[in-house]
N, C-alpha and C positions, 0 to 999 in steps of 0.2 A: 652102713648100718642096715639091716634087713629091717622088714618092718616087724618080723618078731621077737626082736630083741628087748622090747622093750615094753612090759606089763603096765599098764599103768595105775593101777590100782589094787592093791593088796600084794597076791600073787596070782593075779589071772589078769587075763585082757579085758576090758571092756568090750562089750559085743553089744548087737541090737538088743537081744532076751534080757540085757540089763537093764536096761533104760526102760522106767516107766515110760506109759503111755499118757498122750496126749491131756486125758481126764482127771488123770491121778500127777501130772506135771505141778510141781512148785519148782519152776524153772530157774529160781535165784539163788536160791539156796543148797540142791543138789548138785554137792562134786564130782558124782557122776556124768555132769554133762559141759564140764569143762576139763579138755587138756591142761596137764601140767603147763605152766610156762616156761620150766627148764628144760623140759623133755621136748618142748615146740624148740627150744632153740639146739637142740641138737639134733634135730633133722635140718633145720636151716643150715648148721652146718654140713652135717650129709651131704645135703644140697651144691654143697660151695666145692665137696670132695668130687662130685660126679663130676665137676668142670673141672676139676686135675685131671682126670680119668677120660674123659671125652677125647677121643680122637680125631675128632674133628674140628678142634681148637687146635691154634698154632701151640709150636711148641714151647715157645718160653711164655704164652700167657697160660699151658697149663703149668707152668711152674709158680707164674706169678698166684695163679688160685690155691697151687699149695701153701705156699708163704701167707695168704688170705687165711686159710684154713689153720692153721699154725697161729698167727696172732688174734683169732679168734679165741683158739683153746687157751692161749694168756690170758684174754681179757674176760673170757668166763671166769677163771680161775681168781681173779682180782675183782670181778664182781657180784655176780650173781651164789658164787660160795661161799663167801661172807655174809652174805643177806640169808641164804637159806641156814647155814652153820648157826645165825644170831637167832633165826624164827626159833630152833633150834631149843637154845640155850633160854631165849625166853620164854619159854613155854613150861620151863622146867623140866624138859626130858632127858632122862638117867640114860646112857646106852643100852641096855635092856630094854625101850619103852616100846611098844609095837603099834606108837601112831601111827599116822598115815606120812606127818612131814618126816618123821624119821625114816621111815617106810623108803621112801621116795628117795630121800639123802641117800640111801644106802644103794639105792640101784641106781645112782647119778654118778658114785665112786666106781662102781661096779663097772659102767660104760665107760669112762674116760679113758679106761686104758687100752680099750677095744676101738678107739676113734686115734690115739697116739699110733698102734701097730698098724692102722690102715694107713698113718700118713708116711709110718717109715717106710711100709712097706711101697707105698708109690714112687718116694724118694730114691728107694736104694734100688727097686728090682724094675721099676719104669720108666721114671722119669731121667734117671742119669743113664741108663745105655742109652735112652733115644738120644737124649741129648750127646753120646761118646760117636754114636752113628753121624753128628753133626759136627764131628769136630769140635763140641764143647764138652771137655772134662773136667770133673773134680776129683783134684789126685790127692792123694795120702801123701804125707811128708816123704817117705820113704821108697814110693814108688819118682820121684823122683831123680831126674838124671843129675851128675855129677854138677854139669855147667850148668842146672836152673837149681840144684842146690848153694851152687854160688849167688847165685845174682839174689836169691831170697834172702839167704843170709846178710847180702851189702843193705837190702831192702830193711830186714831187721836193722840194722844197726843205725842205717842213716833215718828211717821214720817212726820206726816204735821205740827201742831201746831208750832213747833219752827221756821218754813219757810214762815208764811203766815206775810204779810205786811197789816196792815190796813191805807188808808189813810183816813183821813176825808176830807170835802168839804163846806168850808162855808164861810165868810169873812177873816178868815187869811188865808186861805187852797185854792192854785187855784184847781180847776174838776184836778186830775189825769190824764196823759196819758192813753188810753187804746190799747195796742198794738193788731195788727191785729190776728186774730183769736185767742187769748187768752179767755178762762171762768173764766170769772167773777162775786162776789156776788155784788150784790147792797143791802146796809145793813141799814135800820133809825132805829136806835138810841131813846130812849127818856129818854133825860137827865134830871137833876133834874138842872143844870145852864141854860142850854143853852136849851132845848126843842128838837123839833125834829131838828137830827144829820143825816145827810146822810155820809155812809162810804162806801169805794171800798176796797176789796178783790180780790186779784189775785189769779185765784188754781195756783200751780205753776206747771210749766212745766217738772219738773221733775218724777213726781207721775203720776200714774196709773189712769187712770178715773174710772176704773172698779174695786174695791177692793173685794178681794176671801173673803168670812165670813165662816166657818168651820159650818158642823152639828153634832148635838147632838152627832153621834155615833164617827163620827172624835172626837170629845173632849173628850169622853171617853174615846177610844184607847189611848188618850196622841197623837195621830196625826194630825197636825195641818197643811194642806197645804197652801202656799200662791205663788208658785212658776206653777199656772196652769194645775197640777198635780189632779188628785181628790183622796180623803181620803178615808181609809177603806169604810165607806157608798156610795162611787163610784159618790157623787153629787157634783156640782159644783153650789155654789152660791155666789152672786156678789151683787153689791149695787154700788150706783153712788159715786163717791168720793164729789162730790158738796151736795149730802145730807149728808153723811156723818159732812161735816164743820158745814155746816148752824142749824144742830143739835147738835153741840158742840162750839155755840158760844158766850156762857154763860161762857167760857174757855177766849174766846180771849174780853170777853169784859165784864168781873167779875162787880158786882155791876151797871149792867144797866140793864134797861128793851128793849128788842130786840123785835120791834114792828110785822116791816117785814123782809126777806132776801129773796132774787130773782136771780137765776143765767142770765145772759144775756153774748153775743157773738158776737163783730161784725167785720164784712167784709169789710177790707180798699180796695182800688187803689191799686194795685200791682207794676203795672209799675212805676218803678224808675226815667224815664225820663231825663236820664243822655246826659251831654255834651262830646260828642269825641272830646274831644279836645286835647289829647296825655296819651301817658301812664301814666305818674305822676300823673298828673291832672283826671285822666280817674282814678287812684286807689283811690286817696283823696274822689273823690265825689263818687266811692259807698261806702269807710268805712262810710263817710256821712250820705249817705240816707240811709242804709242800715241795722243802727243802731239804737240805739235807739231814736237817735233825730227824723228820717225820720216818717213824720208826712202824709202819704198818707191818701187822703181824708177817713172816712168812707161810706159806698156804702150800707151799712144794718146792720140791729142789729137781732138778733133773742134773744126773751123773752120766758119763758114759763107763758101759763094759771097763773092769779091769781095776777100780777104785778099790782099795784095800779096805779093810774092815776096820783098821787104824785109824784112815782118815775119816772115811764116812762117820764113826763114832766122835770124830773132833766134830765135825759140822754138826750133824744131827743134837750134840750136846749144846753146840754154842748156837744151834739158832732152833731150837725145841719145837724140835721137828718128829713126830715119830714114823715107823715103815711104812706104812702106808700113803703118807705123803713125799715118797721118794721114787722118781720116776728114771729107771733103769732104761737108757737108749742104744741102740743101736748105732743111728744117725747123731750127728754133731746136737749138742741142745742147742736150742733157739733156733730153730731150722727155719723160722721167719725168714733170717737173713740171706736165704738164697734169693729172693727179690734182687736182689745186688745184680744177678746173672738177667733180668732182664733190661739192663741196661747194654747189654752184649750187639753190636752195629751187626745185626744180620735181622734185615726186616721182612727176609720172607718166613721169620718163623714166629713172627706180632701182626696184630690185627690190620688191617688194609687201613693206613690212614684217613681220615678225612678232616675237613676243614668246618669249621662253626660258622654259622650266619650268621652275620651282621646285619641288623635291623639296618633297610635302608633308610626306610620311615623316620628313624630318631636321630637319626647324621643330623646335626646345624645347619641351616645356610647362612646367608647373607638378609633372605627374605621372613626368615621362621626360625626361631628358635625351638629344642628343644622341650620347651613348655608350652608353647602353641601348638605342637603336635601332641601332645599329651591331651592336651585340653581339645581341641579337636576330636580326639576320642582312643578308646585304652586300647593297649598295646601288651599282648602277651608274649612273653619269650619262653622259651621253652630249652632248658639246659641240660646236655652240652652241647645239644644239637643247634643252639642257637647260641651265640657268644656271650660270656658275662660283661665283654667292653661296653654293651648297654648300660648298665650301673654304674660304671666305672664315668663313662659317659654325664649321666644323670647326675652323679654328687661333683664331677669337674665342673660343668656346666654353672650348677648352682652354687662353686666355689668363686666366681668370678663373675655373676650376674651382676649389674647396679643394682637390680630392683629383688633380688632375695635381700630377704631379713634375718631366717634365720633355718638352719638343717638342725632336724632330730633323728636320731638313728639308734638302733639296736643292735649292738655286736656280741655275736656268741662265740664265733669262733674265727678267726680271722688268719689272715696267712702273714707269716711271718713277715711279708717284706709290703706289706699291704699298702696300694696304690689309694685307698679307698680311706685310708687314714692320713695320706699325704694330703687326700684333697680336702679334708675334713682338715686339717693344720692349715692349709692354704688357707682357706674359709675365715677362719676365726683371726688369720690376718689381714683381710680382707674387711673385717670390722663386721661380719656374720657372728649373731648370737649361733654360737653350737653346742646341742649339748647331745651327750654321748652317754648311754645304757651299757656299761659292758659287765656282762656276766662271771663274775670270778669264778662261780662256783662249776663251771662247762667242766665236766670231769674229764681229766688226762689235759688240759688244755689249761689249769688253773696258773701258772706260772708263766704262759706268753700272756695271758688275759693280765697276771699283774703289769709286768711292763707295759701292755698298751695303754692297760691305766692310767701308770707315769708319764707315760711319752706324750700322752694325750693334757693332762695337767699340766706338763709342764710348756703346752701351746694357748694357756689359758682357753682349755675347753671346757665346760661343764659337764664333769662326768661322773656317773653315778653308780654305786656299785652292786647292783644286785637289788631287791628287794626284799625283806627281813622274810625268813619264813617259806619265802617261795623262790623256782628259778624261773629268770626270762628266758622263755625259747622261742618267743614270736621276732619275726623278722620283717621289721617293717623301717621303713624312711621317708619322712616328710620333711618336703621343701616349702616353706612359706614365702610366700611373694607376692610384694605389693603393685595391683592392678589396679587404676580408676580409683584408685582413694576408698580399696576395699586389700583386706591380705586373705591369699587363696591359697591353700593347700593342696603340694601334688603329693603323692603320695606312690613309694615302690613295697611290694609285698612280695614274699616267697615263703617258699616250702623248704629252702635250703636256707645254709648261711651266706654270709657277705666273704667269701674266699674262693680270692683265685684258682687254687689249687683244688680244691673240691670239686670247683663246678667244671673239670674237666673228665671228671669221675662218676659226679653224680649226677644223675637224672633230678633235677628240681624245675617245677614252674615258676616265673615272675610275672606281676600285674604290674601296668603302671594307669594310673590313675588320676582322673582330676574329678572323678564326682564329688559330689557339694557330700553329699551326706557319709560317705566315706573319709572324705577330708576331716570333717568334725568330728568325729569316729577317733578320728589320728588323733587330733587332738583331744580327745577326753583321755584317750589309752595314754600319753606319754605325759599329760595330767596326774595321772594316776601314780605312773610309774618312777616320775622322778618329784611330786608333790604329795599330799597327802588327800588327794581327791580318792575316791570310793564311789568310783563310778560305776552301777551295778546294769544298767540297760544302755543299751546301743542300738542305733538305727540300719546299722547292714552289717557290720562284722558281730561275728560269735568270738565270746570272747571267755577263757578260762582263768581264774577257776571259775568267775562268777556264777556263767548262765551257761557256757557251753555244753554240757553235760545233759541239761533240761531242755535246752535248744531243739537237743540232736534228734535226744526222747520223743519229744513231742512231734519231730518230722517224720520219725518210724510211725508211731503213732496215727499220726495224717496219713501215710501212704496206705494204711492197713484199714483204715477208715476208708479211703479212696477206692480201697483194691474192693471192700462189701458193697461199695455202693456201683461201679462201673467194673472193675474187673481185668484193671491194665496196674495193677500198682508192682512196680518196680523200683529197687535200691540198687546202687553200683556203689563200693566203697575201693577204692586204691590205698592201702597204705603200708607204713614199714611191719608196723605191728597191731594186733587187736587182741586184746590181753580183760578189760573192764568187764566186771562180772555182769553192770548192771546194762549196759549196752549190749551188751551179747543174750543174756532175757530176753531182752525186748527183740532183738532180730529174730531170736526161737519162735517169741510168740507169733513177731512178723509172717514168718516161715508156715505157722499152723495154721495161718487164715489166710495162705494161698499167695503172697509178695514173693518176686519173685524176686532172691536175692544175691548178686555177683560180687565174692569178696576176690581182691585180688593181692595178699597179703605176703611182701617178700620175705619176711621174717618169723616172728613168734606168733601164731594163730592158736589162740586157748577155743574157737569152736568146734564143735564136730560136726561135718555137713554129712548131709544126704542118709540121716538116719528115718528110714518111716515114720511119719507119724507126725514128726516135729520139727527134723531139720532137712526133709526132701525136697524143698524149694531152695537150699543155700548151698551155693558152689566156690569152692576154695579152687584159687587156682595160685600161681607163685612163681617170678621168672628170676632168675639169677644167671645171670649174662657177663657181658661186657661192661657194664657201667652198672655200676651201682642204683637198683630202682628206688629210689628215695621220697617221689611225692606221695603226697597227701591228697587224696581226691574223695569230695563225700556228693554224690549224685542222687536227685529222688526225682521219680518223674512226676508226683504231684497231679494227677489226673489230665494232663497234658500242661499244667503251667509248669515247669519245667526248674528246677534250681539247680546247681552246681556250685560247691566251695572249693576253694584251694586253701592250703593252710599248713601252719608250723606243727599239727596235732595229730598224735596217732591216739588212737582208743583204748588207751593205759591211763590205771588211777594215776599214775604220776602225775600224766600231761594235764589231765583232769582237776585233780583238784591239788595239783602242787606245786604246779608250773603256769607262768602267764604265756600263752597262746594265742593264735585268731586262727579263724576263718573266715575267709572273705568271699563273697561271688563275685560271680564274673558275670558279662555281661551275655546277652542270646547269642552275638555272633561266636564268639568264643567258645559257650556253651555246647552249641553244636559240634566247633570241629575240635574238641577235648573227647566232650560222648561217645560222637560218628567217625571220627578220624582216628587219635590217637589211642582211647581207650578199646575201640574196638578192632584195630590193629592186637594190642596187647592179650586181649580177651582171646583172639583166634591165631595166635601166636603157635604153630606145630612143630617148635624146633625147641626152644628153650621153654615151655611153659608146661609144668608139672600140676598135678591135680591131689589135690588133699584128702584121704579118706578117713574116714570117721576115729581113727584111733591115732591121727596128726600124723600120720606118715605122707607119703607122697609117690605117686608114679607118672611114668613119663606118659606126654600124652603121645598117644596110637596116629600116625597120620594115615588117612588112607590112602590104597593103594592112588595111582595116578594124582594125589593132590600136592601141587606146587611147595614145598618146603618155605614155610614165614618167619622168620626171625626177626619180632618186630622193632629189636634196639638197631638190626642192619638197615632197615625197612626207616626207620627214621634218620638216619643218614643220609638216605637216598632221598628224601621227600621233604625239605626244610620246609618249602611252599605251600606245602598239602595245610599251615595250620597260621599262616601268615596274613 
């Protein structure tokens, strides 16, 4: 996406000549000085496209960031264009209307289909010759040799055929549901009763999109790989599972003529749009919509080249769809599913492995447990650079103590096979009060949250679902254990969730904790959260919706008071996104009375830095790497007394005032090598760190000549120690 593509108001660009000045600023209320937040997350994407493109990345993780880029463009389309479609509709606007949000809508339609042609275009004309130069191909049904035309066909027969459903569609048959992103054939029939027959095939979700087909010299050895492995002839070759069917439909539909068959794929409404209206009631209605009744609108269908004007008018009727929402591909839809190919055993075209630390600090002995070293003093981990078996660690531990009484815990998202909820089962047979916060409402993840729910009840746990109104996204666990004829709360906190699988991906911080006043902390918040306490002040964590918001305020605040009276006032903010109208003011104003402010934000940034006058003290900067940058870091240096928080909260009215949150600080030592170490590694990062300019675009940062190349997510691979 060039950075002219995109006007962001009216039909011109925002420039400096727009923007009031300093004296005539009413900083909260002009939309001139906030970026769109849908137009910030389509440079985020951008962003995610320049690492397919990078040459300098191996070759299958620039595939894996196309498939990144691809189920972004899904999950826009199920999120963020329902929400804007609804601003929309409530607003009462006619298509004719020449707001501003329609305004916007209409050049957000305009670009999607200029970010789909970038991705085929990497797909078809980059990414797969590199990959044919490596011996990994994706063949057409057709290009195909004879003997790997056999063996896919045995392939069909012995692992899909017996799983494919055909519905048909005609006078006694209603249009089949079509569940949201599923690939589907659309199949006419011509029958010798009835004439032309339209029928729906589902691939099923269990199979492979990408099927391995062995070469010549594999079948000769008798070595046949299908486990992503490559055969004596060292080649890997693949084929769509959707050509595959549609060339063995003479199988599923014996003694008919199969006129045409067409794969298509469409993008429902994500949002669930649930009533809080209590826990029971609040589980009934996501098993509800969550399943297969939940009928979310469809938002787009994508077809390939060659769909007849017959069918398309079946579907487009039966799921009330009009042209504009029909996305004409080149490339296979769902093109997510090339992910599948970085599964391919050739590792010199993935990232240089490395191994996680293991806190040696929090290992058991014989002489110390676990909670002695805790209490002894906190312990930060740092993920994926550091290992999640720490927590894992920490609630086994406290599964099998004598002297715990009781674990409370927060689950948002959890991995399906989670170690972390066997020990939480152990626990509570172990005669452990446990009780368990799990969020139903974690969007896309509503339907594994129900079953842990169950699984968890049915280990007599106490577990609570959500709280009416608002979601849990803090991430915290408290271990209560009786000392001296006293119960002590330890306590684990993070910026990520409680999943294994995440924190292999994502960059999150954990605290573990036994300060006194943090403890009690724990306990008013999980007070709060699974009783009807209304706890509105706390002694160290920030906590939302209550006070976070006014907290933060008041810290910008201080700092800008700090910076008139000495003249060192500085902010550092780390996080996914900053979007809050009313926190983003306050940094403007920050910025006008000379604070000097470093946002470092990998996602949707509604500021505009470095505009004279108002925002020439604020520098956006933004990495998207190898791992997913996920923490939350809110820094003020406070005239030299110095704060830092970590936390579940980005600076979105969501998190703000709709979701429960913390932020918690960390102690001096910490402090420093988060500030000095980690974040300023990240800050002078000249490999992967892009720079924000005042109309939310981004460009790469300039390294000088002779200066050492820093890529600080490799840079922390190298350096477990540097923050231990």
């Amino acid at each position: 996406m060039s950075s002219d593509s995109l006007p962001l108001n009216g039909e011109k660009r925002v420039t400096v000549s727009d923007i009031p000045g300093p004296d005539e600023l009413v900083v909260s209320s002009d939309p001139d000085l906030y970026i769109d937040r849908d137009f910030s997350w389509l440079y985020f994407n951008d962003r995610v496209m320049e690492e397919a493109l990078d040459e300098s990345n191996p070759l299958l993780e620039r595939v894996r960031f196309l498939s990144i880029f691809a189920s972004n463009l899904d999950e826009y389309y199920m999120v963020r264009i329902p929400t804007v479609n609804r601003t929309i509709l409530e607003d009462s606007i006619s298509p004719g209307s020449e707001s501003h949000v329609y305004q916007e809508m209409q050049k957000i339609y305009a670009e999607l289909p200029v970010m789909l042609g970038q991705m085929e275009n990497c797909w078809i004309n980059i990414l797969m010759p590199e990959l044919e130069k490596q011996n990994i191909r994706v063949l057409e049904y057709s290009e195909l040799e004879e003997f790997q035309i056999e063996y896919v066909n045995k392939y069909f027969k012995k692992n899909i055929f017996p799983q494919l459903t055909p519905l048909a569609y005609d006078s006694s048959h209603p249009f089949p549901y079509i569940a949201n992103q599923s690939v589907n054939l659309a199949v006419i029939l011509s029958d010798t009763a009835y004439g032309k027959v339209f029928v729906r095939i589902k691939i099923p979700s269990n199979i492979k999109r990408l099927i391995q087909v062995p070469s010549k010299e594999d079948l000769k050895s008798g070595k046949v790989e299908d486990n992503m492995a490559a055969g004596k002839s060292g080649k890997f070759n693949f084929v769509w599972a959707d050509d595959v069917i549609i060339a063995n439909l003479d199988m599923v539909f014996p003694g008919q003529v199969i006129q045409e068959a067409h794969a298509f794929r469409i993008t429902r409404d994500g949002d669930l749009g649930l009533d809080d209206d209590g826990d029971f009631n609040l589980m009934k209605s996501i098993e509800k919509k969550s399943g297969a009744k939940y009928f979310g609108n469809p938002l787009r269908m994508e077809i390939n080249n060659g769909m007849s004007d017959y069918v398309l008018k079946i579907l487009m009727e039966n799921l009330k769809l009009r042209s504009t929402q029909v996305e004409t591909l080149a490339s296979p839809v769902g093109l997510s599913s090339i992910s599948e190919l970085c599964d391919v055993s050739r590792a010199d075209l993935k990232y240089e492995p490395f191994t996680p630390n293991k806190k040696e600090y929090l290992k058991p002995s014989k002489k110390s447990s676990i909670f002695s070293k805790i209490k002894k003093k906190d312990v930060l981990v740092y993920r994926p650079y550091d290992s999640f078996e720490s927590v894992i660690d920490f609630v086994q531990a406290a599964s099998i103590d004598p002297d715990v009484v009781a674990i409370k815990i927060t689950l948002y998202r959890v991995d399906k096979k989670s170690r972390i909820i066997q020990h939480l089962k152990e626990a509570a047979d172990n005669g452990k009060q446990v009780a368990v916060l799990i969020e139903l409402k974690a969007r896309f993840d509503e339907e594994n949250n129900v079953a842990k729910a169950k699984e968890l009840e049915h280990s007599n746990i106490h577990v609570v679902y959500g709280v009416p109104n608002l979601k849990t996204h803090a991430k915290v666990c408290m271990v209560l254990r009786k000392e001296d004829d006293e119960i002590i709360p330890y306590v684990h906190m993070s910026t990520g969730n409680y999943n294994a699988t995440t924190s292999r991906i994502y960059t999150d911080f954990e605290y573990f904790t036994a300060d006194p006043d943090i403890g009690q902390d724990a306990v008013d918040l999980f007070n709060s959260l699974t009783g009807y306490s209304r706890k509105l002040n706390y002694r160290k964590l920030l906590v939302a919706p209550s006070a976070m918001r006014d907290e933060l305020v008041s810290k910008i605040r201080r700092e800008v008071k700090n910076h008139k009276a000495h003249g060192n006032g500085h902010i550092l903010f780390k996080l996914n996104s900053l979007v809050d109208p009313e926190c983003i003011s306050e940094l403007y104003k920050a910025s006008i009375e000379g604070v000097q402010i470093d946002l470092q934000i990998r996602g949707i940034s509604c500021v505009r830095p470095q505009i004279p006058g108002y925002s020439d003290n604020i520098h956006v900067t933004s990495i998207v790497g190898r791992f997913l940058e996920h923490t939350r870091v809110y820094y003020f240096h406070n005239n030299g007394d110095e704060e830092l928080y970590l936390g579940s909260a980005d600076l979105m009215q969501r998190n703000l005032d709709r979701r429960i949150e913390i932020l918690f600080p960390v102690n001096a030592d910490y402090l420093r090598k988060i500030k000095d170490v980690i974040l300023e590694k990240h800050l002078h990062d000249n490999v992967k760190l892009r720079i924000g300019l005042p109309d939310g675009s981004f460009k790469k940062v300039a390294r000088p000549e002779g200066e050492e190349p820093l890529d600080s997510q490799i840079w922390m691979t190298e350096n477990q120690d540097k923050w231990d």
